[in-house]
C-alpha positions in Angstrom: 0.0 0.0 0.0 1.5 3.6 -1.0 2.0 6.1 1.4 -0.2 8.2 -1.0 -3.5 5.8 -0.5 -2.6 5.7 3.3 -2.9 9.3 3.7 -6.1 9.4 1.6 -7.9 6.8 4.1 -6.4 8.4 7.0 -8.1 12.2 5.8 -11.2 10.3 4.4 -11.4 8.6 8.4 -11.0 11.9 10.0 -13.1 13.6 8.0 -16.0 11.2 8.6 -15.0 11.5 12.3 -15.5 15.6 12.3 -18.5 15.2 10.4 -20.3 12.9 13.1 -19.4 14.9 15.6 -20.7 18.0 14.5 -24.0 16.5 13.3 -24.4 14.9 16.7 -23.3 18.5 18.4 -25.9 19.8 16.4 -28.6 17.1 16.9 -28.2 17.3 20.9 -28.8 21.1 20.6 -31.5 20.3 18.8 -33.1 17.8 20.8 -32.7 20.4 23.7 -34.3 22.8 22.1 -37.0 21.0 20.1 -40.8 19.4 22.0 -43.7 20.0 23.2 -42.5 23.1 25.1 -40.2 25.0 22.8 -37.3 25.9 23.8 -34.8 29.1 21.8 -31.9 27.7 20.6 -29.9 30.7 22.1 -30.9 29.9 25.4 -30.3 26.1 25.4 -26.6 26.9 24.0 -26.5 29.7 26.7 -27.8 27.2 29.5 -25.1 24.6 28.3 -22.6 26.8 28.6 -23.3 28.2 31.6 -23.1 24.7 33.1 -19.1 24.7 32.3 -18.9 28.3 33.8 -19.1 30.8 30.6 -21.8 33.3 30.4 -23.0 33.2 33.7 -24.0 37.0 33.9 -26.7 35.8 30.9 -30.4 35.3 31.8 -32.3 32.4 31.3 -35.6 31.7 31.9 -35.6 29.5 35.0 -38.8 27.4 33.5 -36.4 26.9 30.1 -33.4 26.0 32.3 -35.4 24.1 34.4 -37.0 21.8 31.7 -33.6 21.2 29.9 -31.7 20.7 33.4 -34.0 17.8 34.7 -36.2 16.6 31.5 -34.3 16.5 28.1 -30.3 16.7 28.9 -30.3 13.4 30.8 -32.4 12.2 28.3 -30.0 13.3 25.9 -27.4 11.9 27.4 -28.9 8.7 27.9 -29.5 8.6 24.4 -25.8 9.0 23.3 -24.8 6.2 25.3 -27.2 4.0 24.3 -26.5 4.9 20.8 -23.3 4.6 21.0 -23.7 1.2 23.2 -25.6 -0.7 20.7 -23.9 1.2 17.9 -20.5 -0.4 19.1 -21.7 -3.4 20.2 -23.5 -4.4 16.7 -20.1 -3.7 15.1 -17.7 -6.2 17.6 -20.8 -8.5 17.4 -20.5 -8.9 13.7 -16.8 -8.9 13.5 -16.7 -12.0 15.8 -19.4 -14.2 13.9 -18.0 -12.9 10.4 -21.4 -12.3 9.2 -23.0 -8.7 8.4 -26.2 -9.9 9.8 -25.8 -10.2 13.2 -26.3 -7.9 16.0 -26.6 -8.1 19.7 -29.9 -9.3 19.8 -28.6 -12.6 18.0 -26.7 -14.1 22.1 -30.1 -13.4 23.7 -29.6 -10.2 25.2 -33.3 -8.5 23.8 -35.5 -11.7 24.2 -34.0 -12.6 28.1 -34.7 -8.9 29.1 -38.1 -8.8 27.0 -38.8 -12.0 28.9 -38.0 -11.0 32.6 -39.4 -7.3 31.8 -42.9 -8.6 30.5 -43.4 -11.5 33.6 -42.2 -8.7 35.9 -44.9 -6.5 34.5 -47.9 -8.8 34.8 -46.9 -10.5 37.8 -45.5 -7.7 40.0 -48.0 -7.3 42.4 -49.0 -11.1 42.6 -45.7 -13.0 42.8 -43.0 -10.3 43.3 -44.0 -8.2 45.7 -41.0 -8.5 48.3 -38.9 -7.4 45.3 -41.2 -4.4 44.3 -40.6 -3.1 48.1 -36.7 -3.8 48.0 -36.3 -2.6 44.6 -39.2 0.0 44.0 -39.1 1.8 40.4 -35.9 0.0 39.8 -37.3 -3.2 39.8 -37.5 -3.4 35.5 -34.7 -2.4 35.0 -32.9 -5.0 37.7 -34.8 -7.8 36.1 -34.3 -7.0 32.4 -30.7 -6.8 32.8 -30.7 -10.2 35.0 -32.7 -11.8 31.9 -30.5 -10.2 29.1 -27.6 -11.6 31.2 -28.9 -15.3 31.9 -29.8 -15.8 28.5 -26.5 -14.9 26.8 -25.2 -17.0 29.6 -27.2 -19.9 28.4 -26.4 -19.3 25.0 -22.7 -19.0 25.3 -22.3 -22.2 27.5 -24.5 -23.9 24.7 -21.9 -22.9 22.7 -19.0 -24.5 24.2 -17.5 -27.3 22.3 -14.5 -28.7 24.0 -14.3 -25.7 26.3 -13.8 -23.4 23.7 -16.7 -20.9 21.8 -18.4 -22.2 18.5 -19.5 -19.3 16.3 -22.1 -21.3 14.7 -23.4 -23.6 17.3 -23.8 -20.1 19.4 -25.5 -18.1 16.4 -28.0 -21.8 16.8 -28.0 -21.2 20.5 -29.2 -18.2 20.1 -31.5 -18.6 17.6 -33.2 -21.2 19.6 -33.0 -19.1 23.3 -34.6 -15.7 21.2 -37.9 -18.4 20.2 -38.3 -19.7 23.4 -38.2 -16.1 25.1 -40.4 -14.8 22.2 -43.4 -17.6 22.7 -42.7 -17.4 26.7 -43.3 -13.6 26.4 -46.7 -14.0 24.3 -47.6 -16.6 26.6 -47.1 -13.9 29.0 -49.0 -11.1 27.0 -51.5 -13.4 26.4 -52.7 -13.6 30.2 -52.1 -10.2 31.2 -55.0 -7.8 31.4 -55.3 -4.8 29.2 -53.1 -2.3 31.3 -50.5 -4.8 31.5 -50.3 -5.8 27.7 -50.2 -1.6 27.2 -47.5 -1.2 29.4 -45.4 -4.7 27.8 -46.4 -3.1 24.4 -44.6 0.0 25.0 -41.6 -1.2 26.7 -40.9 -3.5 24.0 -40.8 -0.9 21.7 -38.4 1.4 23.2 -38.1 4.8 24.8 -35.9 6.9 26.4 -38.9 8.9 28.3 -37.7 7.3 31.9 -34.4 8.8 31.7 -33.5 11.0 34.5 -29.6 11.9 36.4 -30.4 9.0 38.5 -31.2 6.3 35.5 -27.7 7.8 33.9 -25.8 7.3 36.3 -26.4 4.0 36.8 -26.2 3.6 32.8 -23.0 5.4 32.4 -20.5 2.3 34.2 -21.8 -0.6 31.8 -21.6 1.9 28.7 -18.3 3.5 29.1 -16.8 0.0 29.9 -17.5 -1.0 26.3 -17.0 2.3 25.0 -13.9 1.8 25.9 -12.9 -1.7 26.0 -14.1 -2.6 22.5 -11.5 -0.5 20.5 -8.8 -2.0 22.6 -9.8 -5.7 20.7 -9.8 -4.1 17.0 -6.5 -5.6 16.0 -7.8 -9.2 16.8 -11.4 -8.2 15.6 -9.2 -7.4 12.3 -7.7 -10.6 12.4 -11.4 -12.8 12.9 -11.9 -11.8 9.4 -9.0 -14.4 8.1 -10.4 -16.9 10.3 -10.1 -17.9 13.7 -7.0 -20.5 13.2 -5.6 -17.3 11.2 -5.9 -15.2 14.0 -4.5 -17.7 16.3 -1.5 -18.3 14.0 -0.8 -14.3 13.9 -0.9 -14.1 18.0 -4.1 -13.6 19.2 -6.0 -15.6 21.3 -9.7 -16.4 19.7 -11.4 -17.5 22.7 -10.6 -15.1 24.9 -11.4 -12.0 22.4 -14.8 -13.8 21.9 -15.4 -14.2 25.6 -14.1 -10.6 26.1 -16.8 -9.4 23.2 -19.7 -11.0 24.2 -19.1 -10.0 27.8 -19.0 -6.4 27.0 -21.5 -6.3 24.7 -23.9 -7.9 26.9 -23.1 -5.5 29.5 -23.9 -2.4 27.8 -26.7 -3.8 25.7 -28.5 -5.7 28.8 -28.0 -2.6 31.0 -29.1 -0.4 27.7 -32.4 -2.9 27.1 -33.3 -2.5 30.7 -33.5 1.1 31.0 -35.1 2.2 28.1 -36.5 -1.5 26.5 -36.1 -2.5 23.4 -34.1 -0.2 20.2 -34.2 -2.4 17.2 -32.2 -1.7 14.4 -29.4 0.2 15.3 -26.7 -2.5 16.4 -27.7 -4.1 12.8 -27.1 -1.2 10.7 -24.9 1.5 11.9 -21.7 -0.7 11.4 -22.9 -1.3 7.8 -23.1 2.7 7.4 -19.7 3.0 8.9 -18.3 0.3 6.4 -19.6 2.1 3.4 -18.4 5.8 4.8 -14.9 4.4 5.7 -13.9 0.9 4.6 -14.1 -2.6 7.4 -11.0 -1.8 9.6 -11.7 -1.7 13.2 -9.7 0.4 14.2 -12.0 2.7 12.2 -15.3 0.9 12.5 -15.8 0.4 16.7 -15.5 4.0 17.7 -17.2 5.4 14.5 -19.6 2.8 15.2 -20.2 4.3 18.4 -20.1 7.8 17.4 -22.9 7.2 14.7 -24.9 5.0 17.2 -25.1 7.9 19.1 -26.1 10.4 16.3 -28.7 7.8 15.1 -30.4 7.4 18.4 -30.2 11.4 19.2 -32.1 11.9 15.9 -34.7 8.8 16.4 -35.4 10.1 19.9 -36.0 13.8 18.6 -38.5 12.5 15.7 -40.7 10.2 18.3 -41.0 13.5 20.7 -41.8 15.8 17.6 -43.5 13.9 14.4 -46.5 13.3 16.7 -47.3 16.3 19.1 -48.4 16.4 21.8 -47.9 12.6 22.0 -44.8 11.0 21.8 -44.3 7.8 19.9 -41.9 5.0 20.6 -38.4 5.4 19.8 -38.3 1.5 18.3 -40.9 2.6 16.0 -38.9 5.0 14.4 -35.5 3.2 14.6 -37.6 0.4 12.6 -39.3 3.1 9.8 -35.1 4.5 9.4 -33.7 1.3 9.0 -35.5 -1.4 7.4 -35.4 0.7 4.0 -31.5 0.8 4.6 -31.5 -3.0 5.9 -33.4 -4.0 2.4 -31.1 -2.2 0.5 -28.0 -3.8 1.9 -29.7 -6.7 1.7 -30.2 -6.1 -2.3 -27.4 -4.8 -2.8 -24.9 -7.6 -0.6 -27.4 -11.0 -1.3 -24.4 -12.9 -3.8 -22.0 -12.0 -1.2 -23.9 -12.8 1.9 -25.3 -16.2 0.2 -21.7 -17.3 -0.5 
């Protein structure tokens, strides 16, 4: 490779960089500003601002600073890590199984929280009330994350031939834990009364209207964990794509990356699931956008993933509170509407390669 093509990738890399970062600078401010009470873009910039000590001798009105305070900047904030979670997260998940198609719903982590979340929902006040009083409100969240977790457990000992991860027998795994959990969870919707099937409904399409400083808080460990553990494994991730026994011969150790992966992923994703249900979508098809912007190294790939995760979430989150006023829709409904054009496409576009 000539120094001359090397230079080009590195300038069309940071270029792609800048330009997510700016559209996401601007998509936050927008988000801020933009809802059923709206808000002048002057005064949300001013408000930020003032929050890192410039332009403090500015007014604001205390009902705008008020609303973007407690209300939509830990809502934004929760939706740039859980962007960038399952932006990441899709792209490690697909470098480790080789296949374009997969995402982190694929080792169980959606269907074992959608599970937990929908018994917890219509059986709360019947068969878990001693853990609605230790719990309270956090209860959900608690047991969606302790179902996401069991059942990428399940599927990943499943997996285990001779000690060691099987790609394929885990992708089967995981096919056959995400039925189970689906027919367990209409089994469940099934019995629950109208209130409860509302509230299942709604939680398994996603939203990020719960978020408060609280909710981030106890977000923001599992998330910056992966943010910043994934990139560290892009050189082995790199060398997946020759094959594992390739990857072994050039240094790496396979299991351990895959172990390393899927425990990080399902950290951020299971702790992502339970706060704000389930975000189709985005784990499947930001890494695809980031291939086509920048090429499949990822060294590239994991952070931009994560940096376009985040943008795509921010603007999702900001269409379900505006396209709809006064009511807001759920956020899964428009990650779905965004990306199953794009996934079709792709699909088109990729179905000779992906076949063979």
């Amino acid at each position: 490779m000539s120094l001359k093509s090397i230079m080009a990738g590195t300038t069309k890399t940071y270029t792609s960089y800048v330009t997510m970062l700016l559209l996401l600078v601007l998509a936050v401010i927008l988000s801020l500003s933009w809802g059923a009470m709206p808000i002048p873009i002057g005064d949300v910039v001013v408000s930020l601002l003032q929050r890192v000590g410039l332009y403090e001798d500015v007014a604001v009105d205390e009902l705008y600073s008020g609303v973007i305070a407690l209300v939509r900047l830990p809502r934004a904030v929760m939706g740039l890590l859980v962007g960038a979670s399952l932006g990441i997260s899709g792209a490690a998940i697909q470098a480790i199984f080789r296949n374009p198609l997969a995402e982190p719903g694929i080792i169980g982590v959606s269907a074992g929280a959608s599970f937990v979340a929908a018994l917890l929902i219509a059986f709360e006040a019947t068969l878990f009330t001693a853990f609605s009083d230790l719990f309270g409100h956090y209860l959900l969240a608690l047991g969606a994350f302790s179902g996401a977790g069991a059942a990428t457990w399940l599927v990943y000992r499943i997996s285990l031939v001779d000690g060691r991860p099987h790609i394929s027998t885990m992708l089967l795994a995981g096919i056959a834990i995400n039925a189970m959990a689906g027919a367990l969870t209409g089994l469940i919707s099934y019995l629950a009364d109208e209130q409860q099937l509302r509230t299942i409904t709604f939680w398994m399409l996603g939203s990020l209207g719960g978020a408060s400083w609280e909710t981030v808080i106890v977000l923001l460990p599992f998330t910056v964990l992966t943010i910043i553990g994934l990139p560290l494994l892009s050189k082995p991730l790199n060398a997946f794509a020759l094959g594992e026994q390739e990857a072994h011969l050039l240094g790496f150790k396979p299991t351990q990356v895959k172990r390393l992966v899927i425990l990080l992923a399902t950290l951020a994703v299971g702790a992502s699931v339970a706060m704000t249900g389930i975000i189709g979508f985005i784990g499947l098809l930001v890494p695809h956008g980031i291939r086509m912007l920048g090429g499949a190294d990822n060294r590239y790939v994991l952070p931009a993933s994560a940096l376009l995760g985040a943008l795509t979430l921010t603007v999702a989150d900001l269409l379900a509170r505006i396209v709809a006023l006064p009511a807001e829709l759920p956020i899964g409904v428009i990650t779905a509407l965004l990306g199953t054009p794009l996934f079709l496409y792709i699909l088109i576009r990729d179905k000779k390669k992906i076949i063979h």
